[in-house]
C-alpha positions, 0 to 999 in steps of 0.5 A: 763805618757808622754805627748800625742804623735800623728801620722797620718798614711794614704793612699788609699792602705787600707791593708798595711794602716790597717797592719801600724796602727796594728804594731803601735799598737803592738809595742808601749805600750800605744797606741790607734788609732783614725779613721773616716769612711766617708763611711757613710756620704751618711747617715748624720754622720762620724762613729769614732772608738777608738781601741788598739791593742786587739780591739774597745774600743769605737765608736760614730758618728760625724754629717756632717759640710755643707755636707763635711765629711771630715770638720766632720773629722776636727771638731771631731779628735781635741777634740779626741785627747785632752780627750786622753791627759787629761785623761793621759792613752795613750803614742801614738795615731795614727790618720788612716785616711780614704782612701782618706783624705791627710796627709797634711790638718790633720796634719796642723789641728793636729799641730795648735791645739796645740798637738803634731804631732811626725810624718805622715806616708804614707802606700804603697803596692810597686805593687799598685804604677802604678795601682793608679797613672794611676787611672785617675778616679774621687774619687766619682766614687769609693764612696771615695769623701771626700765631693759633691763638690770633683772633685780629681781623684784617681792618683792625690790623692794619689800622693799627700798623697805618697809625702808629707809624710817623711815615707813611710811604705811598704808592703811586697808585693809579686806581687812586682818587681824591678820595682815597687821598683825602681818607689817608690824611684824615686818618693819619694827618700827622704822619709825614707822607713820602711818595714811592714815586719819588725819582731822585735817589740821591737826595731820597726823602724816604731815605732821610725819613728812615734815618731820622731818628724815632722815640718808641716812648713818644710813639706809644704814648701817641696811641695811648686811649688816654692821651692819643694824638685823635685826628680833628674835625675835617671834610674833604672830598666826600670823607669826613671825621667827626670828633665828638666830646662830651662830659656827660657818662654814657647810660650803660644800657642805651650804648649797648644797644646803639653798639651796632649802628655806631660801629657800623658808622664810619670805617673807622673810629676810636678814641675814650668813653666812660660809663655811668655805671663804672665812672671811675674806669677808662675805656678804650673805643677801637672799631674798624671793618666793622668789629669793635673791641672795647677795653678797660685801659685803668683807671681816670686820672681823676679817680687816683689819689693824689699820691699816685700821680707821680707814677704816672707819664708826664705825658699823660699828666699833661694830656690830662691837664689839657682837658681837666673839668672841674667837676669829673676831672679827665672823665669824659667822651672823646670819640672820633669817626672818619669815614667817606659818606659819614652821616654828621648829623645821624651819628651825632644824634645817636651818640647824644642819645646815650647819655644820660638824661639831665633826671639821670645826670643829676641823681648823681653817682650812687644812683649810676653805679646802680645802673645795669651793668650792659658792658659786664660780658663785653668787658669780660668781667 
């Protein structure tokens, strides 16, 4: 028997989830799935179930971690997987994860113990995309926290659990349009798309994609504010995305005040910016259903010491290179914004009246860092 393969097969879209874990299982001989219900955390314990293809073959329970089921999850999915790796029975197990636990932090988990994660896959229904990223809700509204202290929403969620994985499996939804279509490729248009529908077990592109192999260093480079793989200008079937780059900082107080409208754009929008007043300091731009969350990810590679670089990702080091000005260095805006109906023009228009004026601009950075400091209370200084 082969050394254990393992795959991590999440999304909030439970049905199309559930069908993607039940063709693996279907179409690899070998192999078993693994998931943790977190539902019933409220009563003290993660539920695990162990199942093939024809049904349960176990089930047991894994007590609450500092009142967080997802760090049970964690603490009870590694020893798991190695019993099913010593006992040399299973060719593949697929990790479902529960509807609201993100790809990331499993296969971070997965990978650092030292097993072998051959691929991450999220599972989308194409007619759900909309309803979910406009879904500005908090996830324990809905009895999907992962823990007391989870404050994510619904959109944000699964934007991120639909972008960090390199394969999505879609459902054949009927409820489905050209549209909806169109929003999952500009949303993701460099994940592979691998159809639920597909009938022919015995050559399963959802199963090659599941063994292909995946790279947790590449992929969370892939969504680093400071090197992330943004998706590029695009118009298909009503939904656009609008990659907007400027040099140009943004005046503090005038993209303040603009927060609403921008967030409120698109359905969905990240990327990097910087600030007049903090022109050193690289921030994060993630926005979905409606809520923005903006984060201080460190510094410019431009504001280090040359002493300094060797400590940073090659990755980075080449993004950086890629874009370099002569003046600010790898400072700059890089927003992008995908929505249907999206306003080009409007959004446009608005974003370029947060800059800073060429008066403002050419008083250099003494007198920016004087500005008023609108991001203080956002940024929790």
């Amino acid at each position: 028997m082969p050394e254990l393969s393992v795959a991590i097969v999440g999304g909030l879209h439970a049905d199309a989830r559930r069908a993607a874990v039940q063709h693996l299982l279907t179409a690899v001989p070998g192999s078993v799935a693994l998931h943790h219900d977190l539902a019933t955390a409220a009563a003290g314990t993660v539920v695990r179930t162990v199942r093939d293809r024809t049904g349960i073959l176990s089930t047991g329970e894994a007590p609450l971690v500092n009142d967080c089921a997802c760090c049970a999850l964690r603490e009870d999915l590694v020893p798991e997987l190695e019993r099913l790796a010593d006992a040399g029975l299973t060719r593949l197990a697929v990790v479902e994860l529960w509807e609201s636990v993100e790809p990331k932090a499993m296969a971070e988990v997965v990978a650092a113990s030292g097993l072998r994660l051959t691929g991450v896959i999220t599972a989308v229904d194409p007619a759900l995309l909309l309803p979910y990223l406009g879904n500005g809700d908090d996830l324990a509204d809905g009895g999907l926290a992962a823990a007391a202290a989870d404050r994510r929403t619904v959109a944000d969620t699964f934007a991120r659990q639909l972008e960090y994985a390199p394969v999505l499996a879609v459902a054949d939804s009927e409820e489905a349009d050209d549209e909806d279509r169109a929003l999952l490729a500009q949303l993701h248009p460099t994940a592979r798309q691998v159809p639920l529908h597909y009938g022919g077990l015995a050559r399963s592109p959802l199963a090659e994609a599941a063994l292909a192999g995946f790279d947790v260093e590449a992929a969370a480079a892939a969504q680093h504010p400071a090197c992330a793989l943004l998706p590029a200008d695009a118009d298909a079937h009503g939904v656009a995305t609008l990659v907007w780059h400027r040099r140009r900082p943004f005046h503090p107080e005038r993209l303040y005040a603009a927060l609403e409208d921008l967030t409120c754009a698109a359905a969905r929008s990240r990327g990097r910016f910087w600030l007049a007043d903090r022109p050193d300091t690289l921030l994060h731009w993630d926005a979905a259903g409606g809520t923005l969350c903006v984060e201080n990810v460190g510094p410019w590679l431009a504001s280090l010491p040359d002493a300094a670089w060797d400590m940073v990702p090659p990755v980075r080091r080449a993004a950086a290179a890629l874009d370099w000005h002569p003046e600010h260095g790898d400072c700059c805006q890089h927003l992008v914004f995908t929505s249907p109906g999206l306003d080009r023009d409007g959004l446009e228009l608005l974003l370029e009246s947060c800059l800073l004026t060429d008066t403002e601009y050419a008083a250099g950075r003494t007198a920016w860092k004087r500005l008023p400091p609108a991001f203080d209370t956002l940024l929790e200084v």
